[in-house]
C-alpha positions as CSV (number, residue, x, y, z in Angstrom):
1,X,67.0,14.2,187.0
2,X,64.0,14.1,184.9
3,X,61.9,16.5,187.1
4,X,64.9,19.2,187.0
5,X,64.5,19.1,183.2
6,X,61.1,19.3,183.1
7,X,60.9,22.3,185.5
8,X,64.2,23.5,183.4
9,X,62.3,23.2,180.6
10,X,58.7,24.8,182.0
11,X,61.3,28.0,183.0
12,X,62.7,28.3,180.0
13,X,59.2,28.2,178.0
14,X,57.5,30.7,180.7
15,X,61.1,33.0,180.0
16,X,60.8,33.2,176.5
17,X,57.0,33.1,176.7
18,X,56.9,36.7,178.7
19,X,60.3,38.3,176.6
20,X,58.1,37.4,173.7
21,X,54.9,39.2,175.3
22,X,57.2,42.2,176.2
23,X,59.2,42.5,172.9
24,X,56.2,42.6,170.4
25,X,53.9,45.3,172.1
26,X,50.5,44.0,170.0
27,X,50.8,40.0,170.7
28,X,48.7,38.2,167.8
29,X,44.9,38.1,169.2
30,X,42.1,39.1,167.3
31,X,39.2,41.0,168.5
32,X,36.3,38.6,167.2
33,X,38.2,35.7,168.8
34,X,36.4,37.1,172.2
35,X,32.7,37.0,171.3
């Protein structure tokens, strides 16, 4: 039971992680953070 939530959870974070990413088309990184 606990690994279904877990991998439940990991979908759901990865899901709203990439809608996120495709929504906003300039995700917030900075150019001097890469040096």
């Amino acid at each position: 039971m606990r690994n279904r939530f877990v991998f439940t959870s990991s979908t759901l974070l990865l899901a709203l992680h990439a809608f996120g990413c495709g929504a906003s088309p300039e995700p917030e990184q900075t150019p001097s953070d890469q040096v």
